[in-house]
N, C-alpha and C positions, 0 to 999 in steps of 0.2 A: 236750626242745627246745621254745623258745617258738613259737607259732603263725607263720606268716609274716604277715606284714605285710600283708596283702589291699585292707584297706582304709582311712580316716581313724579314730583312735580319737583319744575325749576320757575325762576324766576330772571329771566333777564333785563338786566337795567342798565340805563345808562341813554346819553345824549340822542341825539338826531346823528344818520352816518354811521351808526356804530354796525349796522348788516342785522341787525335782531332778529327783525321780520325775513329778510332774505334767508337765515338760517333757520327759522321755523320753518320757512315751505320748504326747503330742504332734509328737514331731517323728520318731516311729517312725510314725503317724498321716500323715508327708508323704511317706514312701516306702510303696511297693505292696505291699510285701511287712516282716514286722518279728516280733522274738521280744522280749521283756521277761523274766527272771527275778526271781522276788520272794522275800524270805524267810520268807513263811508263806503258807499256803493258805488263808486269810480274809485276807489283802492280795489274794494271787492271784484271787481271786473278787471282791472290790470293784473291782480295775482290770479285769478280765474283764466286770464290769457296766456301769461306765463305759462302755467300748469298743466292748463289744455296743451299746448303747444310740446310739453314734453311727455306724458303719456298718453293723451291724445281724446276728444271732446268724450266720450264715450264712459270715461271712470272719473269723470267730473263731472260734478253738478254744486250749479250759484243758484244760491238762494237769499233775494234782499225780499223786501217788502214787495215792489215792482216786479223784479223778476227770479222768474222757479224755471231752473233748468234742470231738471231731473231725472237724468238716463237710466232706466233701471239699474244698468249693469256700475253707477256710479261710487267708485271706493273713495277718493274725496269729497269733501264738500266747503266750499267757498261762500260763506256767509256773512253779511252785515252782524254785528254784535249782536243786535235787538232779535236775527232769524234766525239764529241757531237753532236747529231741532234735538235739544239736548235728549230727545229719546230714544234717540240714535246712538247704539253702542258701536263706537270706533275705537283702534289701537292708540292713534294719539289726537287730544287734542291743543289748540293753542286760539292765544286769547289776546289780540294786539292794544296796546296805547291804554294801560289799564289803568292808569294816571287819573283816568276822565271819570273815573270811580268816586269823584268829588265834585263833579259837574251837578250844576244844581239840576238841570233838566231831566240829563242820559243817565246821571250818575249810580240809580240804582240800577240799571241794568247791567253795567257793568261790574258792580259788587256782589251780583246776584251770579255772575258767571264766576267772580272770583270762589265765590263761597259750592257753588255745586257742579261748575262742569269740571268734568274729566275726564280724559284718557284708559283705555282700559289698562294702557301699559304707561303710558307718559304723556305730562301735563306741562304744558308750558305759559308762562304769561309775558307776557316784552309790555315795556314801558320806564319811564321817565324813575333816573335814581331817588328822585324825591318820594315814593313807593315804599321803599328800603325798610324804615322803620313800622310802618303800618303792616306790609306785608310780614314781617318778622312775628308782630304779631298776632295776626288773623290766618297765616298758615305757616306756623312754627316749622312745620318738618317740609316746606318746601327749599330747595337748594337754592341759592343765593346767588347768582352770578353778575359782576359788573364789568361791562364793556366799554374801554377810551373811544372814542370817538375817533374814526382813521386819518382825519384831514384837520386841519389847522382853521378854524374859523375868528377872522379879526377884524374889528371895528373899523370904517374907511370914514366914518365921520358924514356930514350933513354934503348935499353937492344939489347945483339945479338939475333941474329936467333936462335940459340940453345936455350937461357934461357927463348923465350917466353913458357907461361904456357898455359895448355889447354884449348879449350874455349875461341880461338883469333883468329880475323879477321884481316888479314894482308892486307892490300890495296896497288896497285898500279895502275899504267896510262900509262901503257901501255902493249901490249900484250908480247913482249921480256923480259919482268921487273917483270911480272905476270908469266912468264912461266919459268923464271928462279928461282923467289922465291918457285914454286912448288914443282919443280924439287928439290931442297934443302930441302924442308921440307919434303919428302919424302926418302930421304936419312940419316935425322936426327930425322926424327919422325915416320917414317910411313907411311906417307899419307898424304891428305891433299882434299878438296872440291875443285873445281873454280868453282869462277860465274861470269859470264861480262855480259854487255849490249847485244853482238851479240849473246848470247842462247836462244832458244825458251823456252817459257814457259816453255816446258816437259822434256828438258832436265835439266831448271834450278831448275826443281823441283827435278830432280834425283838428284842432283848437293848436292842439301841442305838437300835432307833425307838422304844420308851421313853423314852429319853431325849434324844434330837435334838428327837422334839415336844415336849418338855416334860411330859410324862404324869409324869417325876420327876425330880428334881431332882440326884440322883448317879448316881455311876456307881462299882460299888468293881471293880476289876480287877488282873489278873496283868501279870506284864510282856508278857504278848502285845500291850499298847497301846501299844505303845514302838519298832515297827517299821511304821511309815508309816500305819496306820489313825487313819484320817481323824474325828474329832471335835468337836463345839462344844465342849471343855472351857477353861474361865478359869481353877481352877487344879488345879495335882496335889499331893495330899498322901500323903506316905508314911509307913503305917502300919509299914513295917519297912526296913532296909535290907541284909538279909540275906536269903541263898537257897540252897535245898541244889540242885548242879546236876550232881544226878548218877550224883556221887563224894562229893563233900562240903561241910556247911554253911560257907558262907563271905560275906562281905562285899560289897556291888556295888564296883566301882570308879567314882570319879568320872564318867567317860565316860558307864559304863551308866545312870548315874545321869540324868545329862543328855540321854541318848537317851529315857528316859522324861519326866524334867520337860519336855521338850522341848514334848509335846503340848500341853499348855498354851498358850492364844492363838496362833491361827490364821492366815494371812494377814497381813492390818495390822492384826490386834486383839491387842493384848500380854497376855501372860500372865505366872502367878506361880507358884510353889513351895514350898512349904514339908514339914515334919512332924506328925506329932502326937504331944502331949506324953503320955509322958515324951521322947519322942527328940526330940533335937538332930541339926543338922549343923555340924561344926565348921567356922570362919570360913575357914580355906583351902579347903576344897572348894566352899563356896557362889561365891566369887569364880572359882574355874573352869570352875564351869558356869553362870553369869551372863556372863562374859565367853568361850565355849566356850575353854579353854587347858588342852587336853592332851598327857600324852608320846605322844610319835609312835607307831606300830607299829615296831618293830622289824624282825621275822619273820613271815613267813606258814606256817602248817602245811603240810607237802604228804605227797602219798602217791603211789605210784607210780599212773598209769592202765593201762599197757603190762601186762597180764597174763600171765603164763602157768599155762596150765590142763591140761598137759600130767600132771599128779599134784598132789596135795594139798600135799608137801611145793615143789612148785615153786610153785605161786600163793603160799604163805605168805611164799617168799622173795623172791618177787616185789614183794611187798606191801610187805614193807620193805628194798626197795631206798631206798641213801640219795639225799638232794636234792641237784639236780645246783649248789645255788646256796646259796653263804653267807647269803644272805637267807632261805632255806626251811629250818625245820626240821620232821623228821619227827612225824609225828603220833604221838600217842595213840593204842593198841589203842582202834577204837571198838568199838559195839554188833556189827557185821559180821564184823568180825575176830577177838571173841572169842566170836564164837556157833560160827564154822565152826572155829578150834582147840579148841572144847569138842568138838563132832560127832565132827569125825577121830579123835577119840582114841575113840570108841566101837566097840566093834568091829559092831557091825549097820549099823552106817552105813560104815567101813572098807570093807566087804566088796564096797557098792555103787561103792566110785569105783573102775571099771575101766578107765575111759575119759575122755575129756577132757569128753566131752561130758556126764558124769556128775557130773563136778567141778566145770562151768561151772555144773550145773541146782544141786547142794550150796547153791554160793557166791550163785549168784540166789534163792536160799530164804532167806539167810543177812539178803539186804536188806532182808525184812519189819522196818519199825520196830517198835520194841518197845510199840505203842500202850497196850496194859495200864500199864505201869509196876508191875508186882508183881516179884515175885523174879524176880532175872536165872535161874535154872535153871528156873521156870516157862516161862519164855519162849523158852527152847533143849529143853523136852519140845514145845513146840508144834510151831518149825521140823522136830525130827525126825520127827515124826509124820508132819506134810506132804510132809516128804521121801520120806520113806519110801511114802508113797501115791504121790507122783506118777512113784516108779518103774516104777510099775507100770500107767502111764498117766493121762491129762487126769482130772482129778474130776470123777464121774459128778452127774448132777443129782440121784440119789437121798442123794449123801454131804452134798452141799449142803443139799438142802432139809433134814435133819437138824441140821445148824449153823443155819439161819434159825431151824427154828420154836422153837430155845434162845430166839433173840433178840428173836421177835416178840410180845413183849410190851411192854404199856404202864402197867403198876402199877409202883409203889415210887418213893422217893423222888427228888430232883434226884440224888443222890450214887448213887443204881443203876441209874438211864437212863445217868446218864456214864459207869458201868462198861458196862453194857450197849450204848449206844454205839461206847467204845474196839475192844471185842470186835468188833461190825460192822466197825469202819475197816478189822479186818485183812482180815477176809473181802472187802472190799470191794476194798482192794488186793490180796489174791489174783487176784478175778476180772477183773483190767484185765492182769495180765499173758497175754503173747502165748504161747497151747500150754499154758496151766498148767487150762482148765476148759472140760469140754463145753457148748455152748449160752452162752458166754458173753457175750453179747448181752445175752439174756432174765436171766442174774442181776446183772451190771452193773444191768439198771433196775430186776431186784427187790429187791436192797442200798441204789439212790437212794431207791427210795420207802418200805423198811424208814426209813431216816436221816430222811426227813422226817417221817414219823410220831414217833418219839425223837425228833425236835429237836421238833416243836411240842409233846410231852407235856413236854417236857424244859424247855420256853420257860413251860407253863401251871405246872408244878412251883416254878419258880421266882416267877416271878410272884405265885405263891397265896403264897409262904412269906416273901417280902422287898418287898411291896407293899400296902398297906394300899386294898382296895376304892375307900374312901373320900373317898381322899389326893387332892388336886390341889395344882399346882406354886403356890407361895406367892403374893402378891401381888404381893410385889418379884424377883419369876424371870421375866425375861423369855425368851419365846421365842428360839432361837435360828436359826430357818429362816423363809423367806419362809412358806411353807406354815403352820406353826406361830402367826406371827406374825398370821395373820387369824382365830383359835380365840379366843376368850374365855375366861377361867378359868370362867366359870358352865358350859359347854357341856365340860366335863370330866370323866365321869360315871362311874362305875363299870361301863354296860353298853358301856362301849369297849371292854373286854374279852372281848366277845361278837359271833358272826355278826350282822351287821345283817340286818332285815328282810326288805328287798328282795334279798337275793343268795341265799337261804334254796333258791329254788325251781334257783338254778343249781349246788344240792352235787351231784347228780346226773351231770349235765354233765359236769363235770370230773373227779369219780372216774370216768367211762368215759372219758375223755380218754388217750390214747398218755401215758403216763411218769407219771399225775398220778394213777391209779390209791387210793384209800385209804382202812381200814377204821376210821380213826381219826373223834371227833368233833372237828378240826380247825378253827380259821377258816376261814369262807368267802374272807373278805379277803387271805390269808396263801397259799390255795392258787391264789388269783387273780394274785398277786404270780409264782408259781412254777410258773403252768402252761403249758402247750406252746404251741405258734403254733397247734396246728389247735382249742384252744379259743376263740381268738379271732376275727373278722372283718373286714373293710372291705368299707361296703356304697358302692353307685357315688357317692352323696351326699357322702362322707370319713368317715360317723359310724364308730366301733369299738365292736362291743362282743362280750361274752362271752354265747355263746347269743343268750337274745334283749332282755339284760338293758348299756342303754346306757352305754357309760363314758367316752367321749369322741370326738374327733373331729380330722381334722387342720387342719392352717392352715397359713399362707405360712413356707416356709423359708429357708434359702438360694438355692436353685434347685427347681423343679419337680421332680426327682427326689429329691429332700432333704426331706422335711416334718417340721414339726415337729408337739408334741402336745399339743391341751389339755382336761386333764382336767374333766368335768361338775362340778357341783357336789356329786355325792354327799358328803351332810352326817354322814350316819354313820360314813365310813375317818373315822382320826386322823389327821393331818397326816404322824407316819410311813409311815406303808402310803399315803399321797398320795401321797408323794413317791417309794417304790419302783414304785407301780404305774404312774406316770407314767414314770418309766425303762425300766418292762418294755414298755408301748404304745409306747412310743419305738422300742424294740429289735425290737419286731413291726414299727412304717413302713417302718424303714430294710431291713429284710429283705424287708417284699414289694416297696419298690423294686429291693432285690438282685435276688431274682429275675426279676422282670418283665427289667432291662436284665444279665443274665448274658452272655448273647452277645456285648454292644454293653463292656463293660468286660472280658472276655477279648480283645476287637480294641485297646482303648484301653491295652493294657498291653503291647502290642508296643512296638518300640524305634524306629521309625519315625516322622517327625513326621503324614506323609499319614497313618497307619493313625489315629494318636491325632486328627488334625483328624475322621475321617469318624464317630469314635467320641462325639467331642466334642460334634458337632451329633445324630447320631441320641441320645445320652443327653437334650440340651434339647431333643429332640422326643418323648420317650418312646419311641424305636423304627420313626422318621421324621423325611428331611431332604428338602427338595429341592433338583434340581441346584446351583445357583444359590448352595449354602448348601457345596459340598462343595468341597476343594482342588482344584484342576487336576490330573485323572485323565490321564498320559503314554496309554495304553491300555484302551479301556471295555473289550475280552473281558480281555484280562490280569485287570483288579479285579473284573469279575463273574465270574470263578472264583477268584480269592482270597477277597472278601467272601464266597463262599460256601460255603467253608472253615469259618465262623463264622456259620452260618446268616442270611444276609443276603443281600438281592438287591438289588440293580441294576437299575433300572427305566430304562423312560422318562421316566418323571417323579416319579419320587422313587426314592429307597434307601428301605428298608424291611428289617423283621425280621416273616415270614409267621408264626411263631408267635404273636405280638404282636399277631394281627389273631383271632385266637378272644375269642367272647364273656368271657370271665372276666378276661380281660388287660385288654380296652375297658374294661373299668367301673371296672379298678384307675388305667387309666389316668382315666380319667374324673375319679377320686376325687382323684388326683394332682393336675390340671389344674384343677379345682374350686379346693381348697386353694388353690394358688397363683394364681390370678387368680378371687378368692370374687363376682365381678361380672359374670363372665360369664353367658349365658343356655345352659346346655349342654343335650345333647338327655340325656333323662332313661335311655332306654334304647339303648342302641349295637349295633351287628351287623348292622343293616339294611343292602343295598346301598346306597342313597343320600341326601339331606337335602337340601331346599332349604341354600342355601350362606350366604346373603345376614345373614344371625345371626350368624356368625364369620369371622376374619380368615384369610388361609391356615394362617399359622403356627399356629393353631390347634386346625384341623383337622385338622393334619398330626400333631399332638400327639396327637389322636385318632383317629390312624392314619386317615384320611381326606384325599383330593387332591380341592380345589374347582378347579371349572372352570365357569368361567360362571356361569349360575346354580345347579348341584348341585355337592356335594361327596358324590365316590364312594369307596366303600374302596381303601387303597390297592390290594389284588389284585385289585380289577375293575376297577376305573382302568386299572392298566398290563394287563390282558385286552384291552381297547379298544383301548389304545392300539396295540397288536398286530394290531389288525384293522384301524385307523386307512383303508390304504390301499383295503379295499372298504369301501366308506362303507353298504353294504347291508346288510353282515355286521355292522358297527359299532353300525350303527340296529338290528338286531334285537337286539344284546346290550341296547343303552340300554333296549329296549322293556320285554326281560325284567324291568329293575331298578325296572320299574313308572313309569320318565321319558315326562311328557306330549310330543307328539309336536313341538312349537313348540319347547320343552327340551332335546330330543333333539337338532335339527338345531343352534341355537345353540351345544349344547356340543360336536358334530363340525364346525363350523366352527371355535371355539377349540382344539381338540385339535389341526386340522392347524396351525394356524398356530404353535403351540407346537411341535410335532414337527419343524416347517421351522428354530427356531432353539431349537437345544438350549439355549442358559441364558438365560432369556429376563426379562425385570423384568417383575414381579407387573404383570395388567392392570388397568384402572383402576377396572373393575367388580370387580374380588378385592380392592379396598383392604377393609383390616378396621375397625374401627367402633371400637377403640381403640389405642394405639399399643401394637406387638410387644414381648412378651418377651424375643425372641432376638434375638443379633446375628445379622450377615447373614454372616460370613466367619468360621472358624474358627482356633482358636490358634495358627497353626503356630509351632514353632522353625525 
């Protein structure tokens, strides 16, 4: 049955370049809550980074096969196609590259998203116009939308190796083919990037800030670059138009073809396409992916989801139950399917399925992908093996650590880390499943930082073998990043490849660092890039840095809770490692804003307009409003035991968040405040009971968790203490005394205090005017 209808679903289609994807994370980014699925787990991680970097690691969580990042407090989620946890009710979800819905391998999982995930409020799917007719009919009442393509993409025709020009992605399919075109362009050029499918995220991020700064001039890759990662490439040449996938060697089809020329010119910068000679492309196909005009999708593969596990032979029947729709045809035995009908047939594995619940652990064994890619019967002695242990209960740390220390090693070439690698993925997807390994915590992070070690030996492997030391990007290779673009080619050096100087004294650091752990000799820059929040700082001033070693600092954002970051001049990063580690300080601001205002955005996500107005101002106060500033409250006890539900009180004179008022939070706030109004005179150290007042405006102060009155401005929980005692003026003055307030002081601000108490919302006095004009509005957003 199709999903019901729950909420608004669109469809957007159209070419490569058209921003599809860019404007799903966008407009999943306007609702509170949102899932994305993507077709690869290095797309999955680049929009994971994105995302992070704008609200901040803390309301994000990735989850592929390999890796579960999942923050409790997590309102997105960034997921591979296949790890969606569709059980998970969010406000929107979206569903990339839905085209592959006819992939003989993937393709039912992606039919199976079409047909049941959704949004509580809005459902999105991006993919290839070819879609159009199929989708028309498989979800009639979803909106339609097709996108032009922004850039001009055109045919450059067949060239050699030599005469490709800079700023081209050479493609090939296979790893012989890939590594012999490298090998050439590094003998003719210089240098050269790769990226395939088999790299970890981290090293295919070394991979490509290679080549975004301009440090080289190519890039040769697999078709992994052809689904949504993001590139300065101007043009794509194909070194082959054939690929074996699977089953067998066969031919791209136009589409596939134009899914990868696609990459080519960016935005509004147009790009081209061509081959290299001997290969042609013959005249009809170029005119089809010049003008994208291809045959529609027909059918979508489907597979039943409805299991039954009740015995071996019932799941299998299950499995190929037929589709219930002319449009769906049944899939291909995949990898899963024909791993567990090899199993069954064994009788040591027979003997075990006794039970449903036996059948279910079989078939959830069976979903390990085949990461090796060696002989399919290798890969079914593995699953049985596994199987076979885990009957007999959770894998002990002792079985594990014996599979690591196979793998923790860092010798042999690029092509024996990949293997080496591969092998990790599985173990690494073993230990993220749920019940399958003891202490699975502890080896989840000791597989992540196994994988970073391998990716960066895996990044220097490479590197050493298809870059020439010496090489800098030509004199006509323009940069292609802001970052890049202020580097000089003189200032392009061979010891770029090397920790800088100054970060020397913080390896230390960060191999004691929670998850960053590492016995490798690694970049310094690279582990700076990838290492946790508690390596970093924000001191009360806004500077950031790692240890004690400065890297930037904040400045005015969108709002005071919002800051943005701007990196020091450190002249030693390359303009790529600028610009991720400028993402990663990014993705630290926006987290210790997260947390500082958690309380105040769990109130703001109620369905309420008052709850969202009172949220609204305490976030532009940092965790303070006053009266004055807050909706018309029907009830003060009613909302001071609601707000403090949500750790928040209700004052006399002001709302407040009491945890908000400890030393560590003032300075963050401090740092916050600083940033966004860089003109202020702020007090240097925060926590004191009180301050001359007369330096800052209220709203200021209040930002700083601080109530002026008069001439002081007192914290707000001594404030409303006072204000408590208000009515014996004895008891009042002795509090003011304790807070160190001169006795002239004292009585001035308990004559403002009564007269403030006499008229609950009362306009700022003429002595609290502030010395430049407020940040804040005075009345909050209601609907």
């Amino acid at each position: 049955m199709l999903a019901e209808a729950m909420s608004e679903s669109f469809a957007l289609l159209g070419p490569t370049n058209t921003g599809k994807t860019h404007r799903a994370v966008e407009r999943m980014l306007e609702h509170d809550t949102g899932m994305i699925g993507l077709p690869l787990r290095l797309l999955a991680r680049e929009v994971y980074d994105r995302v992070a970097t704008r609200v901040g690691q803390d309301r994000v969580a990735l989850v592929t096969g390999e890796e579960k990042r999942t923050p409790r407090t997590a309102d997105y989620w960034i997921c591979t196609t296949e790890a969606m946890p569709l059980s998970r009710d969010v406000d929107f979800v979206a569903v990339d590259e839905v085209q592959l819905a006819a992939h003989d391998e993937r393709g039912h999982v992606f039919t199976d998203r079409l047909l049941h995930a959704r949004g509580k409020r809005e459902t999105w799917f991006m993919g290839a116009a070819t879609m159009r007719p199929l989708l028309s009919r498989l979800l009639p009442a979803a909106k339609q939308r097709e996108h032009p393509r922004l850039s001009k993409l055109s045919y450059a025709g067949a060239s050699k190796l030599s005469r490709l020009q800079p700023r081209t992605a050479l493609v090939a399919f296979s790893l012989p083919e890939l590594y012999e075109l490298a090998g050439r362009l590094r003998t003719l050029k210089g240098g050269t990037a790769v990226v395939l499918g088999a790299l970890s995220p981290r090293a295919r991020n070394a991979q490509v800030a290679l080549f975004q700064s301009g440090e080289v001039d190519y890039l040769v890759a697999t078709d992994a670059i052809g689904m949504g990662l993001n590139l300065e490439v101007e043009h794509v040449a194909f070194g082959s138009i054939r690929k074996f996938d699977g089953q067998r060697s066969r031919s791209l089809d136009d589409a596939e073809l134009a899914q990868i020329a696609g990459r080519a010119g960016r935005w509004l910068r147009d790009g081209t396409f061509g081959t290299l000679l001997p290969l042609e492309l013959d005249r009809s196909s170029v005119e089809r992916i010049e003008h994208h005009h291809f045959d529609p999708v027909r059918r979508a593969r489907y597979r039943n989801t409805q299991l039954d596990f009740e015995s071996a032979d019932a799941l299998l029947a299950s499995l190929k139950r037929p589709a219930f729709s002319q449009d769906l045809v049944s899939a291909a035995p995949s990898d899963d399917v024909r791993s567990f009908e090899h199993l069954v047939r064994d009788d040591s594995v027979k003997k075990e399925l006794r039970s449903a619940s036996e059948v279910r652990r079989l078939w959830d064994v069976c979903q390990i992908p085949d990461f090796r890619r060696l002989l399919f019967e290798r890969h079914v002695e593995l699953l049985q093996r596994l199987f076979e242990r885990l009957t007999r209960g959770e894998l002990s740390s002792d079985f594990l650590r014996v599979e690591y220390a196979e793998l923790d090693r860092l010798d042999g070439d690029g092509e024996t880390l990949m293997a080496r690698m591969a092998r990790l993925r599985t173990w690494s997807f073993v230990s993220h499943q749920l019940g399958w390994v003891k202490e699975a915590g502890h080896w989840q992070a000791e597989f992540a930082k196994l994988e970073d070690r391998l990716s960066d030996a895996l990044h220097r492997a490479l590197t050493e073998r298809f870059v020439e030391r010496s090489a800098r990007p030509r004199r006509h290779s323009r940069p292609r990043s802001r970052a890049a673009a202020t580097t000089h080619d003189s200032a392009i050096e061979a010891d770029r490849f090397h920790p800088f100087a100054g970060l020397e004294r913080l390896r230390e650091q960060l191999e004691r660092a929670p998850q960053a752990a590492t016995s490798s000799p690694i970049s310094t820059s690279e582990a700076l890039v990838d290492a946790p929040h508690d390596a970093f700082r924000l001191a009360a001033d806004g500077g950031l840095f790692a240890g004690d070693l400065a890297l930037g600092r904040l400045v005015r954002g969108a709002s005071v809770a919002l800051p943005e970051v701007r990196l020091l001049e450190l002249p030693e990063l390359g303009p790529g490692i600028r610009s991720r580690l400028q993402r990663r300080l990014q993705a630290y601001a926006r987290d210790v804003s997260e947390r500082l205002l958690a309380n105040v955005r769990g109130l703001g996500k109620l369905p309420h307009a008052v709850e969202r107005g009172i949220a609204y101002q305490l976030e532009q106060g940092l965790g303070c409003a006053a009266p004055d500033q807050l909706p018309p409250l029907d009830s003060r006890d009613a909302w001071q035991a609601r707000l403090r539900e949500h750790g928040i009180e209700l004052g006399l004179l002001c709302v407040y968040v009491p945890t908000l008022l400890r030393n560590a939070a003032l300075l963050q706030r401090r740092a916050l405040l600083g940033a966004f109004q860089p003109r202020l005179q702020l007090p240097l150290e925060l926590g004191r009971p009180s301050f001359p007042a007369n330096t800052l405006g209220r709203n200021e102060w209040l930002t700083l968790g601080y109530v002026s009155i008069g001439p002081r401005a007192l914290r707000a929980d001594l404030a409303e203490r006072v204000a408590l005692s208000a009515q014996n003026a004895r008891v009042a003055e002795r509090q003011l005394a304790e807070f160190g307030i001169p006795r002239p002081e004292r009585l001035r601000v308990l004559e403002l205090l009564e007269t403030r108490l006499r008229e609950p919302q009362p306009k700022a006095a003429e002595e609290e005017a502030k010395p430049e004009a407020t940040f804040r509005e005075s009345g909050p957003p209601i609907e």
